[in-house]
C-alpha positions in Angstrom: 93.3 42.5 140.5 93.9 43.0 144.2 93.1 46.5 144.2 89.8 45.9 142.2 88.7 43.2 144.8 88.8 45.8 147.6 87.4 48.1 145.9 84.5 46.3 144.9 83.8 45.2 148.6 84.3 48.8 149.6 81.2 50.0 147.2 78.9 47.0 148.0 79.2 46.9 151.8 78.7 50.8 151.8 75.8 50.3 150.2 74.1 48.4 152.3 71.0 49.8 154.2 69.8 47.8 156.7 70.7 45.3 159.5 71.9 42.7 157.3 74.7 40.1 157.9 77.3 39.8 155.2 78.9 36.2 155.2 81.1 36.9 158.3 78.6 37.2 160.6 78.9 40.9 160.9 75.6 43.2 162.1 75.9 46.3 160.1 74.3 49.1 161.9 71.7 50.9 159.5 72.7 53.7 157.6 68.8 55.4 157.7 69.2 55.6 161.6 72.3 58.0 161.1 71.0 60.3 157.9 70.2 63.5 159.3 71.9 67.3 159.6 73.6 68.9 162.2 74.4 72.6 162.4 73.1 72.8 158.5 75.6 69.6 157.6 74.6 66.3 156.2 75.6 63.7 158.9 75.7 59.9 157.2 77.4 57.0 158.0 80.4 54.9 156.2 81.2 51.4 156.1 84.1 49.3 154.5 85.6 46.0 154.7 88.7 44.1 154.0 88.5 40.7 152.5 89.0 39.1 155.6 85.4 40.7 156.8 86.8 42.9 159.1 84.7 46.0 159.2 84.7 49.5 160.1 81.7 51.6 160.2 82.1 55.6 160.5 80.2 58.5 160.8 81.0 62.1 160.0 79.6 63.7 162.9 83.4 64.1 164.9 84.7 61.7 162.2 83.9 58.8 164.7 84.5 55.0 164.9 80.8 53.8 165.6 81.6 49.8 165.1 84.4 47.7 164.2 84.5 44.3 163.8 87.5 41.6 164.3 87.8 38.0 164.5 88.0 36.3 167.6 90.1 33.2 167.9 86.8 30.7 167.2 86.6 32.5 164.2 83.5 34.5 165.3 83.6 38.0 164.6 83.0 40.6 167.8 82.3 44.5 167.5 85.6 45.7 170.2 84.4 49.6 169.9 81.7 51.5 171.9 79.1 53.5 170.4 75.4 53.8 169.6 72.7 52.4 167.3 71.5 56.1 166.3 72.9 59.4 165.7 70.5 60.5 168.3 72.8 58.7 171.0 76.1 60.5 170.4 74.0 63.7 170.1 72.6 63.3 173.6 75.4 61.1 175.2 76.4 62.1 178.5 80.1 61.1 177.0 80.7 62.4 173.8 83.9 60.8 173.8 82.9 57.4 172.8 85.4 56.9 169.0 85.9 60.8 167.9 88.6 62.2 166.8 89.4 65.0 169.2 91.3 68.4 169.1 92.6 70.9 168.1 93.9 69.7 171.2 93.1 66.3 172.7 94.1 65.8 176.4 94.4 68.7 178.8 96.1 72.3 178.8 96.4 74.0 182.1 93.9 76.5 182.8 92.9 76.6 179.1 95.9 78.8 178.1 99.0 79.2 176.3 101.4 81.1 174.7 102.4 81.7 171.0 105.0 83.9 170.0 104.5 85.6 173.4 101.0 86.3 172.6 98.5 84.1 175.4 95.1 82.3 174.2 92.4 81.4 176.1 90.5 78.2 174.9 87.5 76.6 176.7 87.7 75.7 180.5 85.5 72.4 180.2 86.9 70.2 182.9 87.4 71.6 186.8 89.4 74.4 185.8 91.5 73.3 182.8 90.8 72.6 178.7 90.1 69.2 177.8 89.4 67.6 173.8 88.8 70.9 172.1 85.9 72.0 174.6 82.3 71.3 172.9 83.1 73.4 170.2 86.1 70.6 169.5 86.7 68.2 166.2 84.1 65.8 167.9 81.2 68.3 167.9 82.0 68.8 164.2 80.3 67.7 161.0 83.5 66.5 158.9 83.5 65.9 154.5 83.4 62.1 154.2 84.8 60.6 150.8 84.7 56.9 150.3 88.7 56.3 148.7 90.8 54.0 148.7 94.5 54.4 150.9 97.7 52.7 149.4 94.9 50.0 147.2 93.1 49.7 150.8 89.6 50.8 150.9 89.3 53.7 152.8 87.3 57.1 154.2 88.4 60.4 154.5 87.2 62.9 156.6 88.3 66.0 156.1 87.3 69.7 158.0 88.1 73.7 158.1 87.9 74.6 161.5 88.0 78.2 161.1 90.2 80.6 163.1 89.3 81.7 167.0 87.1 78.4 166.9 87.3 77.5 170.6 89.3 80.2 171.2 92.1 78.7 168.8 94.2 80.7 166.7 94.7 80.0 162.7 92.1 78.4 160.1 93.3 75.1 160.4 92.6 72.5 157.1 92.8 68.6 158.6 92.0 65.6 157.4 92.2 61.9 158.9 91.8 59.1 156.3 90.6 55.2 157.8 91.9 52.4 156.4 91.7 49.0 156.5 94.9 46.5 154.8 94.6 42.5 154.2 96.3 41.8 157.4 93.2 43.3 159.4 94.8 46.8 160.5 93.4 49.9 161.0 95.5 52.9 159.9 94.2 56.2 161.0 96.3 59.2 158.9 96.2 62.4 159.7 97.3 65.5 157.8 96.9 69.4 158.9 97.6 72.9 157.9 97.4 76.2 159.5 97.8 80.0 157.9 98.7 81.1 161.2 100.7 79.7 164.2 98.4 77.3 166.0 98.7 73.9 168.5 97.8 70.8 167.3 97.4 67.1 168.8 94.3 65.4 167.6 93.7 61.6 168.5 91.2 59.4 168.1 89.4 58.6 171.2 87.7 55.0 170.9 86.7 53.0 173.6 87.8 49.5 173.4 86.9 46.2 174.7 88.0 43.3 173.3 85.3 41.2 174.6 83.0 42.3 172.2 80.5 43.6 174.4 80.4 46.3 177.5 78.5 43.6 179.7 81.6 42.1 180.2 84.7 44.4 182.7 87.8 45.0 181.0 89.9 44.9 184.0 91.0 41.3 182.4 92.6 43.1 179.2 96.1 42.0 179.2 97.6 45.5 178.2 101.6 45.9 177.4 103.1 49.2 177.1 106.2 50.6 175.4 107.0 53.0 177.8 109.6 53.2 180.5 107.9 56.8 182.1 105.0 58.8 182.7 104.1 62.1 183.3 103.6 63.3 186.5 100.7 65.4 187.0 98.7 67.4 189.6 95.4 66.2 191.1 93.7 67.7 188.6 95.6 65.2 185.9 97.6 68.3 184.6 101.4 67.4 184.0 103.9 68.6 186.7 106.9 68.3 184.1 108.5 65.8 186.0 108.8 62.4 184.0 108.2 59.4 186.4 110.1 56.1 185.9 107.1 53.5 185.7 109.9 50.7 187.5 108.5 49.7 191.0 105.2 51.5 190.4 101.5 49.8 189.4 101.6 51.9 185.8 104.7 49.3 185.1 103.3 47.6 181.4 106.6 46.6 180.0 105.7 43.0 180.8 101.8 42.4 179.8 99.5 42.9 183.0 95.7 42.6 183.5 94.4 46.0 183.7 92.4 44.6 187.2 95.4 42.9 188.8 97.1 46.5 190.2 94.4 49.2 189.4 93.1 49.5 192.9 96.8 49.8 194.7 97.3 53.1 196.6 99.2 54.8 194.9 99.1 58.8 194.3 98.8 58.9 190.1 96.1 55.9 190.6 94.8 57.8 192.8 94.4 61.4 191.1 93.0 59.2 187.9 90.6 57.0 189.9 92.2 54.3 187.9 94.7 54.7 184.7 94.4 58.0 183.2 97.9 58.6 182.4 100.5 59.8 179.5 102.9 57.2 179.3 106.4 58.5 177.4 107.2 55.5 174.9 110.3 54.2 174.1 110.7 55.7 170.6 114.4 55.6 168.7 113.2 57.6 166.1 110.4 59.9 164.6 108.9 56.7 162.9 105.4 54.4 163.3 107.1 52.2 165.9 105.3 49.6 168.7 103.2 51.6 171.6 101.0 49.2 173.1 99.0 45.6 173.0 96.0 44.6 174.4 95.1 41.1 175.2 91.6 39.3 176.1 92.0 35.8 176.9 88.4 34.6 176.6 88.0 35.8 172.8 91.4 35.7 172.2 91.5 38.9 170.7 94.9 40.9 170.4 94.6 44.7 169.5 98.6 45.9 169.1 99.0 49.9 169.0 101.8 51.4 166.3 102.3 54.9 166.5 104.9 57.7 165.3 103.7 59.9 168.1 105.7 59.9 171.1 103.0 59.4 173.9 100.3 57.3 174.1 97.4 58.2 177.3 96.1 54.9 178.9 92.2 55.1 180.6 90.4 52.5 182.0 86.8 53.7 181.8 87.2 54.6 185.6 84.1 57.6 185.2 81.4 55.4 183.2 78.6 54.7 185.3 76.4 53.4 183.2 74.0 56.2 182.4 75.1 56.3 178.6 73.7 53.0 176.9 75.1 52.2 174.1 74.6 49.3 171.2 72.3 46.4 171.8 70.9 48.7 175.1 73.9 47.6 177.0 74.9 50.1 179.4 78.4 51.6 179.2 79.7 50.4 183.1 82.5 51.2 185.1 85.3 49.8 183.8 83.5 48.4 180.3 86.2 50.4 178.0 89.5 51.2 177.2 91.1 54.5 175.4 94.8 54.2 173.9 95.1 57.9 172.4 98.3 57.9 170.3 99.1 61.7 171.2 101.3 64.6 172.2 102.1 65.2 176.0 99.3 66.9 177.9 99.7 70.9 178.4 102.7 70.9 176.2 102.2 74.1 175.2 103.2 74.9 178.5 106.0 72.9 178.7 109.4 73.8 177.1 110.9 70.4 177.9 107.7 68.3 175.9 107.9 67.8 172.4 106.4 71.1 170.9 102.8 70.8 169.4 103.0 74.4 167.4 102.3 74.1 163.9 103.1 76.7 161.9 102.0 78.2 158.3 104.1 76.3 155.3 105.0 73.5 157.8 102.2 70.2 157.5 101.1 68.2 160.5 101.4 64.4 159.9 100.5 61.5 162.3 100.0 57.9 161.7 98.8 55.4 164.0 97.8 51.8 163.7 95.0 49.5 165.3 96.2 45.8 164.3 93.7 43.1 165.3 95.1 39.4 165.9 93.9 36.0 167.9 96.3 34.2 170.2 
């Protein structure tokens, strides 16, 4: 009966075509306002709910987060996720990076190369001097497959893409798909499954921008943020890794013990410094290959608690330190410094380059799997 419920809530809140509220107080952003095609491709957007009324709304165009929805601890419900009213505002963003999922390789790689089997690539220089989110020919410049499904009884939406070989300068046709879910205890579970027919690197994350406020008027430098991680990688100016794995102990990118994001962000320190704020790889505190605690996020004025699962063995922290407020985003607020949050569940930066970080080759007959949860709570 369970599994009927869902589904029925997943077909009738798809279905809806306007701005209208369902009984939790959720504004569902219009579906006309994202039909259109890109490159040839249908682009649409997706909605489900659980039977709590938490809602996620998606669109295929770089298999994106464009709203989701949570309760707040007076039992309000608050959209925590940046993004835009239209299609037409992630098309001319400034930031394209505002809830894609990003690869083939999210984060950075030195100078845009690397080495397979002693053969060197070169993908897209897109940032200073090095590769950064697949380069704009990357997952989040891509038109995806949606299917509206259903994900262990939970109602669901896969997106699913063949990003064809020397794509971005990438070797392999590589066949991924990343399925959303939502479960009765109001958590997001983003699944991911790849394979190549040639040797290829691989580290897609989803790249939302949180606040927990529920709106980007408000800073998020009072986000409580915890983080399982005893070290982080040391990188160059240009936010490239060194190799070197830093001890967080004694430093201001210490999250062991929950910390507003505002209370140490301006110290002067050198990583602070090279990131204008948090833009770090922290290494978490795995003991085993599981989906094991990364991360929580706290925001005492709506009482929102976002905590981060992951079976990835990294997770990069940013603090919105390079919005500026030229991209404006739902309602017409303006995306501000320091109005979002990114917790990308991922691979070291550059590991291809590194034979001491976890490897991100994927290889023909072997299948990439990630899985990494969002789960939403009040205190």
């Amino acid at each position: 009966m369970k599994k009927i419920i869902l589904l029925a809530t997943l077909f009738a809140v798809a279905a809806c075509g306007g701005n209208e509220k369902p009984a939790n107080g959720v504004k569902l952003l219009d579906k006309a306002d994202f039909q259109t095609t890109v490159g040839g491709k249908d682009v649409s957007l997706y909605t489900i709910q659980n039977e709590n009324g938490m809602t996620l709304q998606l669109c295929n165009y770089g298999a994106r987060i464009v709203a989701l929805w949570v309760p707040t601890k007076d039992g309000s419900f608050v959209d925590v996720s940046h993004g835009y009213e239209t299609i037409e505002g992630y098309l001319s963003a400034g930031d394209n990076n505002s809830g894609p999922v990003v690869g083939r390789y999210g984060n950075r790689i030195a100078n845009g190369t690397f080495h397979i089997d002693d053969k060197e690539y070169q993908v897209q220089v897109n940032e200073n001097h090095n590769h950064l989110h697949g380069g704009d020919t990357g997952f989040g410049f891509q038109v995806w497959n949606a299917t509206e499904t259903t994900a262990d009884g939970n109602p669901a939406v896969a997106m699913s893409y063949l990003a064809p070989d020397g794509e971005g300068g990438y070797p392999g046709n590589l066949d991924i798909t990343v399925t959303y879910s939502l479960t009765p205890d109001n958590r997001l579970v983003i699944g991911y499954r790849a394979e190549t027919d040639a040797p290829t690197v691989l580290n897609p994350t989803s790249h939302t921008y949180f606040n927990l406020h529920g709106t980007a008027e408000e800073s998020i430098l009072t986000h409580q943020v915890m983080i399982a991680a005893d070290g982080f990688t040391a990188t160059d100016e240009y936010l490239i890794p060194t190799g070197e794995i830093v001890p967080v102990e004694g430093t201001p990118l210490d999250f062991r013990t929950p910390m507003a994001v505002g209370d140490r962000i301006g110290e002067d320190y050198e990583a602070l410094n090279y990131g204008l704020g948090y833009d770090h790889n922290f290494v978490l505190n795995k003991s085993g290959m599981g989906v094991e605690l990364a991360a929580e996020v706290y925001e005492p004025a709506t009482g929102v608690v976002m905590t981060v699962y992951t079976d990835q063995p990294a997770i990069q922290f940013y603090s919105g330190n390079f919005m500026d407020g030229s991209d404006v985003g739902k309602g017409g607020i303006p995306f501000n410094y320091r109005t979002g949050i990114a917790l990308e569940a991922q691979n070291y930066p550059d590991a291809p380059n590194h034979d001491t970080f976890p490897s991100a080759e994927l290889r023909p007959g072997e299948v990439y799997t990630q899985t990494t949860v969002y789960a939403f709570g009040v205190r």
